[in-house]
VEXDREN-2710 file (C-alpha; in Angstrom, 1 decimal):
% VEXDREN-2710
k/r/px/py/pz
1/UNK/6.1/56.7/148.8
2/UNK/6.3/56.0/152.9
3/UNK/8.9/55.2/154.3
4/UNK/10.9/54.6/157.6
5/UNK/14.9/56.1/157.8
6/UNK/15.2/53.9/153.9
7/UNK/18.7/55.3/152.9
8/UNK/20.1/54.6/149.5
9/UNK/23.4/54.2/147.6
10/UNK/24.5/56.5/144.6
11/UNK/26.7/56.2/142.5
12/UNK/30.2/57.6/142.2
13/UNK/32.0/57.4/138.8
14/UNK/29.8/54.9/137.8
15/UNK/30.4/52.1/141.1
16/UNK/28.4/51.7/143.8
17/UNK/29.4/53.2/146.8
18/UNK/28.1/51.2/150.0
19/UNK/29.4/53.9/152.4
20/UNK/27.8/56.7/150.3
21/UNK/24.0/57.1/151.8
22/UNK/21.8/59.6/151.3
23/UNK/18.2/59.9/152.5
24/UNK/15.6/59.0/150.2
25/UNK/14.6/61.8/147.3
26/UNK/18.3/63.3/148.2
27/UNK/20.3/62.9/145.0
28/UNK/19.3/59.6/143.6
29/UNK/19.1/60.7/140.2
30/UNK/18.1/58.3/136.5
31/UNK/21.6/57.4/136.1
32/UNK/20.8/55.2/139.4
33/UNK/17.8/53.5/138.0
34/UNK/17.4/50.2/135.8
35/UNK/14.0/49.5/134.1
36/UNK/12.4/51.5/137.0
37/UNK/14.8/49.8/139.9
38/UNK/17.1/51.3/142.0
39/UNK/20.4/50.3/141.5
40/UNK/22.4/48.0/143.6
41/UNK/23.5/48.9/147.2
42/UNK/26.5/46.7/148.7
43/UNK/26.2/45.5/152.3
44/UNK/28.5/42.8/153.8
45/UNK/25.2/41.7/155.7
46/UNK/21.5/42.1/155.3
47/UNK/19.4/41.0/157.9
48/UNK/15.8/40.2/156.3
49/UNK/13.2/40.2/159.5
50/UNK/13.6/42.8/162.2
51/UNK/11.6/41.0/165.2
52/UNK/13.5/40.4/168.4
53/UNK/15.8/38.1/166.6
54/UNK/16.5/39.9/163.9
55/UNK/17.4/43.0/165.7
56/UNK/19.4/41.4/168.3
57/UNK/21.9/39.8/165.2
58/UNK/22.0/43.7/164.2
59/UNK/22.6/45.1/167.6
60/UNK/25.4/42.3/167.8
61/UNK/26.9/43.5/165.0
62/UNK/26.6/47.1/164.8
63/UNK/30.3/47.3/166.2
64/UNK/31.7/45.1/163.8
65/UNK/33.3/46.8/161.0
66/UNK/30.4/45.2/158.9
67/UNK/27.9/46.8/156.7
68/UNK/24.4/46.1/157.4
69/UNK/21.2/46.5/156.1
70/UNK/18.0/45.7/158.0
71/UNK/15.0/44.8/156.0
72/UNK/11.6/44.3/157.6
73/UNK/7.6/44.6/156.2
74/UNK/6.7/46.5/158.9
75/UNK/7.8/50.1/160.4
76/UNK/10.6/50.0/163.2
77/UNK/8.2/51.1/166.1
78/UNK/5.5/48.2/164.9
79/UNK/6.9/45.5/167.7
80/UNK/6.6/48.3/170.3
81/UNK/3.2/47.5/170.9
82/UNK/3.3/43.6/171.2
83/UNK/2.3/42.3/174.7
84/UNK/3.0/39.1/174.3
85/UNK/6.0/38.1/177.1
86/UNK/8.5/35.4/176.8
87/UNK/10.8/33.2/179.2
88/UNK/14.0/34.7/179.1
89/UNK/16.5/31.8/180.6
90/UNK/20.0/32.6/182.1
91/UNK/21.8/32.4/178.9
92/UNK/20.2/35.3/176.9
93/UNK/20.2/37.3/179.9
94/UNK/23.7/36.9/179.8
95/UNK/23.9/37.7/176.1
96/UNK/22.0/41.0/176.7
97/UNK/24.3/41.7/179.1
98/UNK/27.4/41.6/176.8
99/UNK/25.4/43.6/174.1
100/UNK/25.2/46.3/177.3
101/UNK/21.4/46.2/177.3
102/UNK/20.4/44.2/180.4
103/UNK/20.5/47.6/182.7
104/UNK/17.5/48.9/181.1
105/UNK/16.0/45.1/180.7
106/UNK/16.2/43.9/184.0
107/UNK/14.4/46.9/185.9
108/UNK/11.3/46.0/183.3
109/UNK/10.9/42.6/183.5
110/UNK/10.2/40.3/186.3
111/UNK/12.5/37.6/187.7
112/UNK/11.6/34.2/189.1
113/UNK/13.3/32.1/191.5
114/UNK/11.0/29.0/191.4
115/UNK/10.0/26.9/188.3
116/UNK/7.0/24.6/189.9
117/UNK/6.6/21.7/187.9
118/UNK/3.2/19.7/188.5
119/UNK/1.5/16.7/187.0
120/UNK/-2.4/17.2/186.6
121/UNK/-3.7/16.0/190.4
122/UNK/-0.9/14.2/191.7
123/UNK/1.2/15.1/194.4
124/UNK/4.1/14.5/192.5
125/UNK/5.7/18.4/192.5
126/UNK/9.1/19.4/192.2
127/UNK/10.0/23.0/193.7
128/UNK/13.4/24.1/191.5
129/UNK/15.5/26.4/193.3
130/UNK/18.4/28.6/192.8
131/UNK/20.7/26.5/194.8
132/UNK/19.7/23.6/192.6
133/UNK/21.4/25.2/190.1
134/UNK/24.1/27.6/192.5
135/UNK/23.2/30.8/190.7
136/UNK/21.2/33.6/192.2
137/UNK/17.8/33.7/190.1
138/UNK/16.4/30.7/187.3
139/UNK/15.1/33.0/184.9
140/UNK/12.9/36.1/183.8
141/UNK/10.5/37.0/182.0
142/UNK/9.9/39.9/179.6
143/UNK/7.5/42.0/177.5
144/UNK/7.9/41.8/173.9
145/UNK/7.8/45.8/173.5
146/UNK/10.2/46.3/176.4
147/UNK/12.8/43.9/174.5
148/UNK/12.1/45.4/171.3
149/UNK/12.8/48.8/172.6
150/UNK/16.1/47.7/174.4
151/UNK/17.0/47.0/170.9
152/UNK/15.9/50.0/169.1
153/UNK/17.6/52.4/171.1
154/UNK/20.8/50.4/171.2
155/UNK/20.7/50.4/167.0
156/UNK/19.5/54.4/167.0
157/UNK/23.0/55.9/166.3
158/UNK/24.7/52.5/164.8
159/UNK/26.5/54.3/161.6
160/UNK/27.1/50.6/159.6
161/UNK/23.1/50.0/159.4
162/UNK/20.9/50.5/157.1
163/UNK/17.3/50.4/157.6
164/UNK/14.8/49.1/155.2
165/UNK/11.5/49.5/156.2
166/UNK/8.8/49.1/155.2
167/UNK/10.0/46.9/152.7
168/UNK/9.2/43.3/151.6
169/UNK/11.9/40.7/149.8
170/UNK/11.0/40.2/146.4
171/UNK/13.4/38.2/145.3
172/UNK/16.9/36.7/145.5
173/UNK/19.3/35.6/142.9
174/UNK/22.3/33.5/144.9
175/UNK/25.7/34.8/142.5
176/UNK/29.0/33.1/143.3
177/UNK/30.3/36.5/145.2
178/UNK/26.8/38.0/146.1
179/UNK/23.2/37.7/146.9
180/UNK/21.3/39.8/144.7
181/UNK/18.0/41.2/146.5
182/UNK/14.9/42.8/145.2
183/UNK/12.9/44.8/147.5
184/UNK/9.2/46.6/147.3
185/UNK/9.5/49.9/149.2
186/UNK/7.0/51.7/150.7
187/UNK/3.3/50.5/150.8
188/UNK/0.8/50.3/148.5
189/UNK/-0.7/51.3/146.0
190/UNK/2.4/52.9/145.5
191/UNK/5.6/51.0/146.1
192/UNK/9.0/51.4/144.5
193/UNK/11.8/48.8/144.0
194/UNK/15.5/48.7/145.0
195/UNK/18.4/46.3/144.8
196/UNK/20.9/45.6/147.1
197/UNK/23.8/43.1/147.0
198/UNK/24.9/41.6/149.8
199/UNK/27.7/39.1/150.9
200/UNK/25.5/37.3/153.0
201/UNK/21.6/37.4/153.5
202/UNK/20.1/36.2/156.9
203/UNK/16.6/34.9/157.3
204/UNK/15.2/36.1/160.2
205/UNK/11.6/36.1/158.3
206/UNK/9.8/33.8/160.7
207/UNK/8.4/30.1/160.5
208/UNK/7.1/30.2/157.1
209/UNK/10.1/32.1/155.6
210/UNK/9.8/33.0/151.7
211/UNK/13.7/33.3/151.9
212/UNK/14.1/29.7/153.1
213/UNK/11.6/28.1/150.8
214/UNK/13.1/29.9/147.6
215/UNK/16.2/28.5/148.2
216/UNK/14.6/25.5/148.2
217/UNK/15.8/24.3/152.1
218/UNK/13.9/21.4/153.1
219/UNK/12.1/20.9/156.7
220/UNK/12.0/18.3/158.8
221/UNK/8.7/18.0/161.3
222/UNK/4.9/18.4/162.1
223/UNK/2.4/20.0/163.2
224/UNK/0.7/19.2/166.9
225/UNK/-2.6/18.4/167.3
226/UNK/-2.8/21.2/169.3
227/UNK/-3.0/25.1/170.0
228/UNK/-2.0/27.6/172.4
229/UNK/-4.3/30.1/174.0
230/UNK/-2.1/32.7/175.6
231/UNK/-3.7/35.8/178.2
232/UNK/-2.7/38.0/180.4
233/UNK/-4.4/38.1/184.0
234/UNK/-4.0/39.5/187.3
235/UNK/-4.5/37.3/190.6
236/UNK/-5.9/38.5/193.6
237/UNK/-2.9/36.5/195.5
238/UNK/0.9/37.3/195.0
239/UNK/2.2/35.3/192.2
240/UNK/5.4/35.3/193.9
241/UNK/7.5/35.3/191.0
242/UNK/7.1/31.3/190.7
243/UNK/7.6/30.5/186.8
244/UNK/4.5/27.5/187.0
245/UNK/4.8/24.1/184.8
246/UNK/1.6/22.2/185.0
247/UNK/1.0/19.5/182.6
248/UNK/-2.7/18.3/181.8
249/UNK/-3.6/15.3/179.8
250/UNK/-4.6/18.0/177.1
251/UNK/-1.7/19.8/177.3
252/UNK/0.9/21.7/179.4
253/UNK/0.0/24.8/181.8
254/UNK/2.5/27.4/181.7
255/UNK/2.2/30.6/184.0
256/UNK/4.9/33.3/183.7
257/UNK/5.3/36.0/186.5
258/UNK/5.3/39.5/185.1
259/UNK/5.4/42.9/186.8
260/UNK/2.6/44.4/188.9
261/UNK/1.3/41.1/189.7
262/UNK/0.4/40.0/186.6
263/UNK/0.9/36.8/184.9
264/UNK/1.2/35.4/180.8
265/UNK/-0.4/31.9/181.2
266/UNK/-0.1/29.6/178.1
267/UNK/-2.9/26.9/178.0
268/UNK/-2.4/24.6/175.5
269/UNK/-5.0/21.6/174.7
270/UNK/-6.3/20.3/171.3
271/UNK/-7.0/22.7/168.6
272/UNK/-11.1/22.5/169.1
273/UNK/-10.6/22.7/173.1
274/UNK/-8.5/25.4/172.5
275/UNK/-10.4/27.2/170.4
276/UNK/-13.6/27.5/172.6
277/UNK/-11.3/28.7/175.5
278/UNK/-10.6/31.7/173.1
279/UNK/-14.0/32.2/172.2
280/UNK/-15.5/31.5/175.6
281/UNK/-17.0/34.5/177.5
282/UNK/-14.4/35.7/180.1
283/UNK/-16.0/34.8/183.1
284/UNK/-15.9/30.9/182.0
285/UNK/-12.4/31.2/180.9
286/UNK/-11.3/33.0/184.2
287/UNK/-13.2/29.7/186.0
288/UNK/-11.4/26.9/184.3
289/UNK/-8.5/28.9/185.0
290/UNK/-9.5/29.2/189.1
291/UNK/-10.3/25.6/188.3
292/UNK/-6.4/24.7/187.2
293/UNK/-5.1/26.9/190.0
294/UNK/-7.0/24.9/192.8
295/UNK/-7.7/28.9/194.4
296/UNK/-3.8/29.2/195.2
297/UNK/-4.3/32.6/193.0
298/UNK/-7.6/33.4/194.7
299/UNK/-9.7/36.0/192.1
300/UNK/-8.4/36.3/188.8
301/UNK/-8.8/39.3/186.2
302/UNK/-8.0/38.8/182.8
303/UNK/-6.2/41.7/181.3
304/UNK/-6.5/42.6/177.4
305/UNK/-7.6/40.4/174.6
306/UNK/-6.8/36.3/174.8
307/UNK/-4.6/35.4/171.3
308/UNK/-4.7/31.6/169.7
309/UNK/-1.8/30.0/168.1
310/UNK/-0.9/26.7/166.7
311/UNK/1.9/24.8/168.0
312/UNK/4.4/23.3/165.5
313/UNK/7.5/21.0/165.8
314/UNK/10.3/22.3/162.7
315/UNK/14.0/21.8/161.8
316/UNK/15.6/22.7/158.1
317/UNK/17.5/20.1/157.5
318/UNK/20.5/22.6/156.9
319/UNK/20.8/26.3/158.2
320/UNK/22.9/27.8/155.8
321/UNK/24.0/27.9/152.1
322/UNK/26.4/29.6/150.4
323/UNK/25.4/33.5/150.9
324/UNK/22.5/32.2/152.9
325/UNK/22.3/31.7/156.7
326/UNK/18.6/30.8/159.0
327/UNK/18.2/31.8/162.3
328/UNK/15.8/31.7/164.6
329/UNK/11.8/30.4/163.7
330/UNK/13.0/30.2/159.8
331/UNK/15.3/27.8/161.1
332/UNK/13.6/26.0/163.5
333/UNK/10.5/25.9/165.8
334/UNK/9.8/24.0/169.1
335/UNK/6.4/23.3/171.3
336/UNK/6.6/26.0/173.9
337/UNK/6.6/23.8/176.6
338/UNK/10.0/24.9/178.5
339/UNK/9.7/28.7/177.2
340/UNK/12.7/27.8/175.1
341/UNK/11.9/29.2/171.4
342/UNK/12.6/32.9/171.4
343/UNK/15.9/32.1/173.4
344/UNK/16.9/29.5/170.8
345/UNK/16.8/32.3/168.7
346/UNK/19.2/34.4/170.5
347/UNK/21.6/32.0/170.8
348/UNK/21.5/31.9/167.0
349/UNK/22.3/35.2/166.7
350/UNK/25.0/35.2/169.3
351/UNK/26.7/32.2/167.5
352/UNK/26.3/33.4/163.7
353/UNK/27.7/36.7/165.2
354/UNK/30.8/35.1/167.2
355/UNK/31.4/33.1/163.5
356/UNK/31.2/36.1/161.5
357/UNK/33.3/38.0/163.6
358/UNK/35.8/35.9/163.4
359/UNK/35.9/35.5/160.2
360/UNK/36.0/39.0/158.9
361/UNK/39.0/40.0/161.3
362/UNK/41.0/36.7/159.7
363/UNK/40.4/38.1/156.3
364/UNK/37.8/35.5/154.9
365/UNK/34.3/36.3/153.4
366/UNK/31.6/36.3/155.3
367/UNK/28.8/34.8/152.6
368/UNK/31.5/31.7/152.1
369/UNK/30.0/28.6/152.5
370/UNK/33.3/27.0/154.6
371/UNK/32.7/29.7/157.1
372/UNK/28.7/29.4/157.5
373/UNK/29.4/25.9/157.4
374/UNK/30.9/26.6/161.5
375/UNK/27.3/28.4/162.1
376/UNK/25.7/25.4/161.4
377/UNK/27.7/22.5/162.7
378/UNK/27.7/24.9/166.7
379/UNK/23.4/25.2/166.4
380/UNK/21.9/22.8/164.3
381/UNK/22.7/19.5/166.8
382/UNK/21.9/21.7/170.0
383/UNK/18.8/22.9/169.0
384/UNK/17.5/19.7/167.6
385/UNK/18.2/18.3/171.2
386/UNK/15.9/21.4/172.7
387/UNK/13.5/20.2/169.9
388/UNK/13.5/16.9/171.2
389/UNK/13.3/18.1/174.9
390/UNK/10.0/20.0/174.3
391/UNK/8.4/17.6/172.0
392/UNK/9.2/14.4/174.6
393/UNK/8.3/16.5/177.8
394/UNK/4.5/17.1/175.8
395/UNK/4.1/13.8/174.7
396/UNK/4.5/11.9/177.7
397/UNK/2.5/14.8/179.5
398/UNK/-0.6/15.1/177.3
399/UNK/-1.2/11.5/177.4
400/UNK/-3.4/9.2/179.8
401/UNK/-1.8/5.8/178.8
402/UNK/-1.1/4.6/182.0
403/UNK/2.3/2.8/182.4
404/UNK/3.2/6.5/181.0
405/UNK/1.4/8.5/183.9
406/UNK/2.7/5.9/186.4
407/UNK/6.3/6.4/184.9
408/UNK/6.6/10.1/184.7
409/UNK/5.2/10.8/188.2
410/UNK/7.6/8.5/189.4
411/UNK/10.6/10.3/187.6
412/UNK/9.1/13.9/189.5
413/UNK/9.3/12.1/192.3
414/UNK/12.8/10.8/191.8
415/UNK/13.6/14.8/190.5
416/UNK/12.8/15.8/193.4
417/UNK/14.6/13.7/195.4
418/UNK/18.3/13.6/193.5
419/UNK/19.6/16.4/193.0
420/UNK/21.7/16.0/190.1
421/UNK/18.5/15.5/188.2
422/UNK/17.2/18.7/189.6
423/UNK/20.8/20.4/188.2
424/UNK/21.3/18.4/184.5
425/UNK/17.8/19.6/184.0
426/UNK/18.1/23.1/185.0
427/UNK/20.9/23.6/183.0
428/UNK/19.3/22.2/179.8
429/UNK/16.4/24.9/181.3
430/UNK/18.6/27.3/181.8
431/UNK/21.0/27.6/178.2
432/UNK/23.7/26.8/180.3
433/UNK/23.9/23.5/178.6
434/UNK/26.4/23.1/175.6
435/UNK/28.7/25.8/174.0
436/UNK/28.5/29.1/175.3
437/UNK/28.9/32.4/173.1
438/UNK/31.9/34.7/173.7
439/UNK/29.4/37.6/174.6
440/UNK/28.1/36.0/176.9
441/UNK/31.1/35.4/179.7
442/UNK/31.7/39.3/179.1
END
């Protein structure tokens, strides 16, 4: 059987010890097993997903007096290699910060101080700018690996966390004290089976979560009629760390800076348009993209493989249940338009953690449904307004109705000329509207 740093429980005088790990083959003897399952670990917390969500929620707790266990399908070091990049806004830098992980972030990642916001081929442009907002920088933008490993390290020598990995959640039976979880170890053909109990299990298993759907958590949403082609290229001209905007009647435009010149553009347009841009041959692809530009890039040179997704609109219609709490993509999922999904997710994590805190230090349980109940009530309203955000920004972009186009080139212009619109939108940009967490005004 593989496996990565999987610790178990063993017994002592016939309990289960949740403090008492050993590696695994060391000491876990028959009196441990149950019809070929290994008996029941206890954990105040188990985390099941351990993307860049998941493992910030762990890092965030890792001081808390809490015992965790991190469950995931995939080795530790699998999200190392990801190049995919993401907006970072203000607010999770802020909340990487309090974690003490934005000193090896920040040299890694690049930072913009323009957002350039553009409609197709009028000359209705707005130019955002720091002092729009009266902060230093608008945002950055970071490598899925470089986050990843910020995390890793910070979780290397955490003594309350468990790692399970590879392992995949089996099943879950929801008692009034516990969540019961069954877990294949290892990989096939070959796997073994263990149990933990846990006071609370988070789903941090993506978009299509198993956890969410076997508790039987309804969704609310839809699925766009289009897709997202996302590269990596290198312009011959600076990119000068401008974070790019540019909506098309099929779909926004997005170009992120990145470091040594490169950019992660995001083109999204209807599934079958999409689709030949992905299977296009690269010098056709690099054209269209010359052609969006208007040459302000000059030459461009696509760098590794182009990846497709689709784009999907999602809200549970509640993020917790007794001994159960959502965060991030099981919970809810926007259009990318904005760069806000990933940082939705932090903010999650940052919340769920405040609550928890709290609520262990006063004494209470943390799987209780009156505390998870505080989770909910702080995200669940401000994301569905980030929802709505994204999914009214690309509907009255991708569209050529024209009272629409005449109307939202007007309200660019009108952006661009008041300057409280320029700031009540940053901040919505930004995270820096609505309730902050505690770590981040550390």
């Amino acid at each position: 059987m593989k496996a990565d740093n999987l610790n178990f429980c063993k017994a002592q005088s016939g309990n289960l010890m949740a403090g008492d790990q050993v590696s695994m083959g060391e000491g876990v003897g028959e009196a441990n097993r149950r019809d070929g399952v290994e008996a029941l670990c206890s954990y105040d917390v188990a985390i099941a997903g351990s993307g860049i969500v998941g493992l910030t929620l762990a890092c965030m707790l890792k001081n808390s007096g809490l015992r965790i266990a991190l469950i995931d399908a995939k080795p530790k070091t699998a999200g190392l290699s990801q190049r995919r990049a993401y907006a970072i806004t203000l607010l999770s830098g802020r909340i990487f910060k309090g974690l003490g992980l934005w000193d090896q972030i920040l040299p890694q990642i690049a930072t913009f101080r323009q957002i350039r916001l553009a409609d197709e081929h009028s000359s209705a442009v707005v130019n955002l700018q720091p002092a729009d907002l009266g902060t230093e920088v608008l945002g950055y933008v970071g490598e899925h690996g470089i986050l990843v490993k910020a995390l890793l390290d910070a979780l290397e020598a955490a003594e309350n966390i468990t790692w399970f990995c590879p392992a995949t959640v089996e099943q879950v039976r929801y008692q009034p004290d516990a969540a019961e979880v069954t877990l294949s170890l290892g990989e096939s053909p070959d796997p073994s089976r263990q149990q933990i109990r846990t006071r609370l299990l988070v789903a941090a298993d993506g978009s299509r979560s198993s956890i969410r759907q076997w508790a039987g958590i309804a969704t609310q949403g839809w699925q766009y009629w289009q897709s997202c082609v996302t590269a990596v290229i290198r312009p011959e001209q600076p990119h000068g760390n401008i974070a790019r905007e540019h909506f098309w009647t099929s779909g926004p435009f997005a170009t992120l800076p990145l470091p040594d010149n490169r950019c992660q553009i995001v083109l999204t347009a209807p599934h079958s348009e999409a689709k030949h841009w992905l299977e296009v041959d690269e010098a056709s692809f690099l054209a269209e993209l010359e052609r969006r530009y208007g040459g302000q890039l000059g030459k461009l040179e696509l760098v590794g493989k182009r990846a497709l997704f689709p784009v999907q609109l999602m809200q549970s219609r509640r993020y917790v249940q007794s001994r159960l709490a959502l965060i991030g993509d099981a919970a809810h999922c926007c259009h990318p338009v904005g760069g806000q999904g990933l940082n939705l997710g932090i903010r999650d994590a940052a919340a769920l953690t405040q609550v928890l805190q709290t609520a262990h230090q006063q004494g209470e349980d943390v799987g209780e449904l009156r505390v998870l109940k505080r989770y909910e009530r702080w995200r669940q309203l401000e994301n569905l307004v980030i929802l709505g955000f994204t999914d009214l920004l690309d509907r009255c972009f991708s569209n050529q109705w024209w009272p629409l186009v005449a109307l939202r080139r007007s309200g660019l212009r009108l952006m661009r000329r008041v300057r409280p619109l320029k700031f009540l939108a940053l901040r919505l940009m930004t995270g820096l509207l609505g309730r902050q967490p505690e770590l981040a005004q550390r």
